[in-house]
C-alpha positions, 0 to 999 in steps of 0.5 A: 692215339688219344690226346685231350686238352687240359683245362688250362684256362683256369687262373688263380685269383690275385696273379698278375693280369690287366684289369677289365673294363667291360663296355656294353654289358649284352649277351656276348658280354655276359659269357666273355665276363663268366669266362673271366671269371672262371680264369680267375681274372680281374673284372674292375668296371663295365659301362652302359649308356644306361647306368641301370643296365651296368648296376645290374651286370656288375651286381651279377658278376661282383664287379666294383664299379659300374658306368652309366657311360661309356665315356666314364669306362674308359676313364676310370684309372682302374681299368687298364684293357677294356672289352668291346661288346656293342654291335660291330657298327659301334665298335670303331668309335668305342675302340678309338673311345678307349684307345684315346683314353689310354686303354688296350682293347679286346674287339669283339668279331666282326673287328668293325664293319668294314676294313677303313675302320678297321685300319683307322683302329690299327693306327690308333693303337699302333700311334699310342703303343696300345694293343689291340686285338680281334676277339676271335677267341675260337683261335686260342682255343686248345684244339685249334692250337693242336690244329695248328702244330699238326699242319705244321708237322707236315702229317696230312700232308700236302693240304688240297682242301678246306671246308667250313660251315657257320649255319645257324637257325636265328631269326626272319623277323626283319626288325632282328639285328642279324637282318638290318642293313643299318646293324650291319647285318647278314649272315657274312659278318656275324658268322661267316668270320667264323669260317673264312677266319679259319680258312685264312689261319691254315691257308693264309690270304686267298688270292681270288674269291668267289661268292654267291648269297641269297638276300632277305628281304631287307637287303641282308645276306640269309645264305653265302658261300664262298670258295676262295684260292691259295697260294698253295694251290690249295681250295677253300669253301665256306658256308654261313646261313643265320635262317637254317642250322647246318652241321657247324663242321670243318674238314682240312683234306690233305694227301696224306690224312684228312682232319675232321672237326666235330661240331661245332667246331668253332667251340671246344670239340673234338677231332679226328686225324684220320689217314688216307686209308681210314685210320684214325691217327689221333683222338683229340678231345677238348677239356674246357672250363666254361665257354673258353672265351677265357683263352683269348684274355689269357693271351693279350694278358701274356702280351701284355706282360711281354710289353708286346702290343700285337697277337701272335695268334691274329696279328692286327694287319691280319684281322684288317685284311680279313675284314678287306677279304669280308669287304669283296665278299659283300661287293661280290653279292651286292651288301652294302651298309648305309654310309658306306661309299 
């Protein structure tokens, strides 16, 4: 059987939905903001510590207004959910900026740069009735949504494995982002949330975890590994690299079928339900306007419309708890950041 995603994250313009403000206007802040615009979304601001900077986000993505702060972001009364895209280690004070200003905030992964951040952003936005949510966005995406109703059918059976890899070939330059301990960097938190997050979304919290990296010469993990135990007997494996680029596959291995997610599996793709004695059950296929960041936005619309502050998807105490599991990992294989205890 063939199945494909319909490409559903397309909005008309002028229905409801919050108005975003975009807070620090990089990389990942440009494709989020293309994908807003493909679901026909209200962009209303962004903000950069340089106003040059904002001026000429905004310019390419017709947005009315730009900041030269990020204090000035988050007070603008036009602004109602404000997208966090500055380096994980900024993320905790800009989340609280916005959360203090009476803003909802999308976060964008790694949540913060370690667990007490984390719980310290939950609170705040808990106390003030705000949402906030990790922007995890692989999760929304059409295919994971099928994923998830397959396990929960019961069709692979009883669910014995799970394997992920996130291996990317980026940079060895010691002065890169991904290799200085004082961006938070190494391959766990830029990556390997990809795959534990995946891990933790099929088989919930691990009860034991194990790890082993290889570290850089400044202190960063290059290469980590993990397998982790669940509740359900089952095991999972992951794999995250940022000097060398592996097959960026996933595999959920149950009794009955195995599911296999092409690469790269964290983005729209394909996969396979194929049974014990190699039938292929299901074909499915993603269908996907743009990149598909524009589903996790299309979510916290929804739960904001609802008058619900949490994802239903990733609920926060899910995310500060997968941040308290990246805190064992980096424990376990000897990473810490400056500043941390």
């Amino acid at each position: 059987m063939t199945s494909e995603s319909s490409p559903s994250g397309r909005q008309s313009p002028g229905s409801s939905s919050p108005r975003w403000g975009i807070l620090g206007p990089g990389g990942i802040a440009r494709a989020f903001t293309a994908d807003l615009r493909t679901a026909g979304l209200d962009v209303a601001a962004v903000g950069s510590r340089r106003r040059e900077t904002a001026e000429a986000f905004a310019a390419d993505f017709d947005i009315p207004r730009a900041h030269g702060s990020y204090e000035d972001l988050v007070a603008d009364p036009d602004v109602d959910i404000v997208y966090i895209a500055t380096p994980h280690p900024m993320h905790a004070a800009n989340a609280l900026l916005a959360l203090e200003a009476g803003k909802h905030v999308l976060v964008e992964k790694p949540f913060t740069l370690n667990a007490a951040e984390a719980a310290a952003v939950r609170d705040a936005a808990a106390e003030r009735g705000l949402l906030a949510m990790e922007a995890m966005w692989t999760r929304y995406l059409p295919h994971m949504v099928r994923i998830r109703e397959i396990v929960a059918s019961g069709a692979l059976g009883e669910i014995r494995a799970i394997t992920a890899d996130h291996t990317q070939r980026i940079s060895s330059d010691p002065a890169h982002r991904l290799n200085d301990l004082a961006l938070g960097g190494g391959a766990l938190l830029d990556l390997g949330i990809y795959p534990v997050s995946f891990v933790w979304d099929i088989l919930g919290e691990p009860l034991s975890i194990g790890a082993s990296a290889r570290l850089g010469d400044t202190g960063a993990d290059t290469e980590i590994a993990t397998i982790m135990a669940h509740e359900s007997g089952a095991l999972s494996t992951t794999l995250s690299a940022s000097r060398a680029a592996g097959p960026n596959t996933a595999a959920i291995i149950g009794t009955d079928a195995r599911l296999e997610i092409a690469r790269v599996w964290y983005t729209p793709t394909s996969f396979r339900v194929v049974s014990h004695d190699g039938t292929v059950l299901e074909d499915f296929v993603s269908d996907v306007a743009g990149r598909g960041m524009q589903y996790q936005a299309l979510a916290a619309a929804r739960y904001l419309a609802e008058g619900r502050t949490d994802s239903d998807v990733l609920p926060i105490d899910e995310t500060v708890a997968i941040m308290a599991a990246l805190d064992e990992i980096r424990a376990l294989v000897g990473v810490r950041y400056p500043g941390e205890a």
